[in-house]
C-alpha positions in Angstrom: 28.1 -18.5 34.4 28.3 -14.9 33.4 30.1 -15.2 30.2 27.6 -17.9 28.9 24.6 -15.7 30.4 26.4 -12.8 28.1 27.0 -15.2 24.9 23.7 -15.9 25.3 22.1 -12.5 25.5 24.9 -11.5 22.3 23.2 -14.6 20.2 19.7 -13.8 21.2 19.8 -9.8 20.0 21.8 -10.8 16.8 19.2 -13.3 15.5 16.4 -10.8 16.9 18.3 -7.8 14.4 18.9 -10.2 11.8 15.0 -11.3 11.9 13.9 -7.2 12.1 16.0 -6.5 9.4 15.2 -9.1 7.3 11.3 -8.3 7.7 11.5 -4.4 7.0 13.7 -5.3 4.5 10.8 -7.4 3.0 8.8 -4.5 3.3 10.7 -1.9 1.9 11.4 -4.5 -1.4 7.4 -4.8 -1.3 6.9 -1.1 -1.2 9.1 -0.5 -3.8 7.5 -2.9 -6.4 4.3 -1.6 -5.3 6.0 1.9 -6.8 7.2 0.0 -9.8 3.6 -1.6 -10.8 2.1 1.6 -10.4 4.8 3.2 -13.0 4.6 -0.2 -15.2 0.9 0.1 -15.3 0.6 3.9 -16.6 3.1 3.6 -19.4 1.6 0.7 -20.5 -2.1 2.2 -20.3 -0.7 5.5 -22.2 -0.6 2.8 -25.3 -4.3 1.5 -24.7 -6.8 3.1 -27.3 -9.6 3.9 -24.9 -12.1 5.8 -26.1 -12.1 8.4 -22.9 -10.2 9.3 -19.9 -12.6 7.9 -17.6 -12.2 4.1 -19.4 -8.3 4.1 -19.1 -8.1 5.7 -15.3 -11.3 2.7 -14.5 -8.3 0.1 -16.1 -5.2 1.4 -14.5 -7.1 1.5 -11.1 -8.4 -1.9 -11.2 -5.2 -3.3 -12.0 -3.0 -1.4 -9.8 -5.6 -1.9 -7.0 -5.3 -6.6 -8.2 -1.2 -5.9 -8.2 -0.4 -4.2 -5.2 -3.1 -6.3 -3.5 -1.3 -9.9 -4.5 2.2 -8.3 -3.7 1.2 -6.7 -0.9 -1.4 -8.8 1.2 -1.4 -12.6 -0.4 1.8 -13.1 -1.6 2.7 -13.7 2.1 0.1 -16.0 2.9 0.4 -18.2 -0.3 4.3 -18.7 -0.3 3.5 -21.1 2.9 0.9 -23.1 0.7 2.0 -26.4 -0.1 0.1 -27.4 -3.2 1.7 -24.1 -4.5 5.4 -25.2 -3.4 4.4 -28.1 -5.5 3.5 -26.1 -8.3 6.1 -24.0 -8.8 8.6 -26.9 -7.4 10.2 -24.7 -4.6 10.0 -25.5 -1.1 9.9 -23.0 1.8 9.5 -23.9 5.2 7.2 -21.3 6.1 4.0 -22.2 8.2 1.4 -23.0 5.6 -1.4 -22.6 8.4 -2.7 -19.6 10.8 -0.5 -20.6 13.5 2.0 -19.4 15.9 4.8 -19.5 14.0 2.9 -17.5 11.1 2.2 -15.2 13.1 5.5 -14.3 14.2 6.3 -14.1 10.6 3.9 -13.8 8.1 2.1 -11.7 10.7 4.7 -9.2 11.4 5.9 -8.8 7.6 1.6 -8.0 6.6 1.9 -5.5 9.7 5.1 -3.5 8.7 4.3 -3.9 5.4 0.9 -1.8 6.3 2.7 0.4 8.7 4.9 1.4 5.4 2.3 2.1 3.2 0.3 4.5 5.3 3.5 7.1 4.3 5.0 5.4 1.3 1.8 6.1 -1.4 2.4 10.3 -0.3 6.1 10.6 -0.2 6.5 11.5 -3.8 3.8 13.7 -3.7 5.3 15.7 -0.5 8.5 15.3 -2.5 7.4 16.8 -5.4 5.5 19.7 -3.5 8.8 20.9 -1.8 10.5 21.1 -4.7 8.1 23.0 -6.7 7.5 25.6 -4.2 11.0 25.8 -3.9 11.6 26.7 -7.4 8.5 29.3 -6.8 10.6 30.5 -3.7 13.8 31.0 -5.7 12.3 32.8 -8.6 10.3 35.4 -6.2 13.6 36.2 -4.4 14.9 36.6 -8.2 12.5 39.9 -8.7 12.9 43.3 -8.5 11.3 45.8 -7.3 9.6 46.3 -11.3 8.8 42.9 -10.1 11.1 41.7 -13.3 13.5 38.5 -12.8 16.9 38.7 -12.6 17.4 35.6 -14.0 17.4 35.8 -18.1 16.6 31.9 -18.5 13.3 33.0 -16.7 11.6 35.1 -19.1 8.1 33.9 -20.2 6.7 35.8 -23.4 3.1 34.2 -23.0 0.8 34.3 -19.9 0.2 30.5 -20.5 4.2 29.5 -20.6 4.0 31.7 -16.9 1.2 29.9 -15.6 2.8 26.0 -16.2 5.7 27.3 -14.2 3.2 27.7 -11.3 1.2 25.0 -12.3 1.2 21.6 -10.2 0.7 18.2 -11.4 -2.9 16.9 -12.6 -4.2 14.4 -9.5 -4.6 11.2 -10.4 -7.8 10.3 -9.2 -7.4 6.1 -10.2 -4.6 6.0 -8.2 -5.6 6.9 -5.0 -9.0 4.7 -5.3 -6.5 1.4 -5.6 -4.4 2.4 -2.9 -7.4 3.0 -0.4 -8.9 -0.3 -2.0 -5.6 -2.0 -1.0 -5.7 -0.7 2.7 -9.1 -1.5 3.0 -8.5 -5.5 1.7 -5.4 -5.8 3.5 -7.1 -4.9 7.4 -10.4 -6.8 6.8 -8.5 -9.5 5.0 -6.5 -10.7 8.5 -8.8 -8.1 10.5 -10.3 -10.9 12.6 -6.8 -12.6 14.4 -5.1 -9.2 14.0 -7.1 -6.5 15.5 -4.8 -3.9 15.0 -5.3 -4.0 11.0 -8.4 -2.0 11.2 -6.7 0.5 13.6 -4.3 0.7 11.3 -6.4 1.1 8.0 -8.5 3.4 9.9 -5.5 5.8 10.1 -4.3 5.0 6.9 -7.6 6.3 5.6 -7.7 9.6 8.0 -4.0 10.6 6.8 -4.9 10.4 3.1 -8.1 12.7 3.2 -6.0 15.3 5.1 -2.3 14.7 2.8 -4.5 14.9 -0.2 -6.8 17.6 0.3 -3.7 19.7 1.6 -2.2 18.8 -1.4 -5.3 19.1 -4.1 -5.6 23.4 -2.5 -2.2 24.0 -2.7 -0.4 22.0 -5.0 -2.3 19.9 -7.6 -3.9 21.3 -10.5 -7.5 21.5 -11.4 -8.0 17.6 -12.5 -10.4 16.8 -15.5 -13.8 16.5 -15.1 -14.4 13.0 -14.0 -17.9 10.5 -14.3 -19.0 8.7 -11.6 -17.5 5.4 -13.1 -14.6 4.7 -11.4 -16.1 5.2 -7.7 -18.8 3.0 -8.9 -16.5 0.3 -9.7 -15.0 0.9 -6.4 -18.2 0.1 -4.7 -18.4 -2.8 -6.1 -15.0 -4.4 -5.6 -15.9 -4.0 -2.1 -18.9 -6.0 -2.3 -16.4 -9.1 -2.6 -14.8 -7.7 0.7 -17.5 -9.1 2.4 -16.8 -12.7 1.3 -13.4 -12.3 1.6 -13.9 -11.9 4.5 -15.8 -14.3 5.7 -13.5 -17.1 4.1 -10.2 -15.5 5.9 -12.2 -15.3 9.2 -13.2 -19.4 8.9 -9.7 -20.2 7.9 -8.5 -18.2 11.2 -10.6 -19.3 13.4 -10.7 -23.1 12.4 -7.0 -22.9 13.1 -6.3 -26.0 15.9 -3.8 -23.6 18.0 -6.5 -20.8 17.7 -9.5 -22.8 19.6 -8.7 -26.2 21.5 -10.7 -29.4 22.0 -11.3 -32.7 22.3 -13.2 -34.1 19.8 -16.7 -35.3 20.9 -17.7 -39.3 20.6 -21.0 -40.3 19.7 -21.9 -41.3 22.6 -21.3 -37.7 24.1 -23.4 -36.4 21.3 -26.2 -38.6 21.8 -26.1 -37.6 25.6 
């Protein structure tokens, strides 16, 4: 009795790690495309003839902010859908409905998958912030007391060369509107039957503001000076929130494991 009590202990927690790993795998893969549609999107908008800066960063961030939100939020739910299994003529056997079973997968994928992103969108940027005050570092333990370098491949002849060695990266104002659009979808979108979504957004939101505005004093560069455009645009992409919504809370809600009961007769209803 022990021995099958251990085999079956050994076959539960290696379908359990098998199922973890296979859903932070999922996220990780999703994360990274996110990175790649972010990369695809700005080379491809560098060939756009916009007539300003404010008309090609309004592009970029509307279809980085459509992107990530497909690959990140929907692709999930849809992949279940059976008119689009038809479609496309594959066949998953994925819940196509808000129930249990979606939850335990669907569920848990949208959840690690938001869990990633509230560090993924700043680890370049922290990245990138190390390494240039390293380099600062190095060449400040390189002078001498003449406050000269030692080092003769560091020798500026122009006060401008000097100050693009201290200079940071311009912030990329666009970018950071989609990625707080995408949070903000994402945790209303399933907010309703998943109540840690908004918790999650919430912090999400909190840990940008402070990662960014650490960043924009000490590391970015002063950024061009931007119209109101883009954050208008962002208002009103979040006007469709609202139905959004809505249509994800009545698909929840009307779910039959979600709220159970019999069906009233006529009779009943005439009573």
């Amino acid at each position: 009795m022990d021995q099958w009590n251990m085999n079956l202990c050994h076959d539960h927690l290696v379908t359990w790690l098998a199922s973890t790993s296979m859903s932070y795998g999922a996220g990780f893969v999703v994360v990274f495309m996110n990175f790649f549609f972010t990369w695809l999107l700005n080379v491809a908008g560098s060939f756009e003839k916009h007539q300003s800066l404010d008309n090609m960063e309004e592009s970029n961030m509307v279809r980085v902010f459509l992107l990530k939100f497909v690959n990140s939020g929907c692709l999930v739910l849809l992949y279940g859908q059976k008119w689009l299994q038809r479609l496309v003529r594959i066949r998953f056997d994925d819940a196509s409905d808000f129930n249990v079973d979606w939850y335990a997968t669907g569920g848990t994928s949208v959840m690690i998958i938001m869990l990633l992103n509230i560090i993924a969108p700043h680890v370049g940027s922290l990245i990138a912030y190390l390494r240039h005050r390293a380099k600062i570092r190095r060449l400040e333990r390189s002078l001498t007391k003449e406050k000269q370098t030692k080092d003769s491949h560091k020798i500026w002849h122009t006060q401008e060369k000097m100050n693009e060695f201290y200079r940071g990266p311009p912030f990329r104002l666009n970018y950071r509107y989609a990625q707080v659009l995408v949070t903000i979808y994402i945790c209303w979108m399933y907010a309703i039957s998943m109540p840690l979504m908004p918790m999650i957004g919430a912090f999400s939101c909190y840990l940008s503001y402070w990662v960014d505005k650490f960043l924009f004093c000490n590391f970015y560069c002063t950024p061009p000076r931007y119209s109101d455009r883009m954050g208008k645009k962002c208002t009103k992409l979040l006007g469709f929130l609202i139905v959004l919504h809505m249509i994800m809370s009545l698909w929840m809600m009307g779910g039959g494991q979600i709220f159970q009961g019999e069906s009233l007769s006529g009779q009943q209803l005439g009573d």
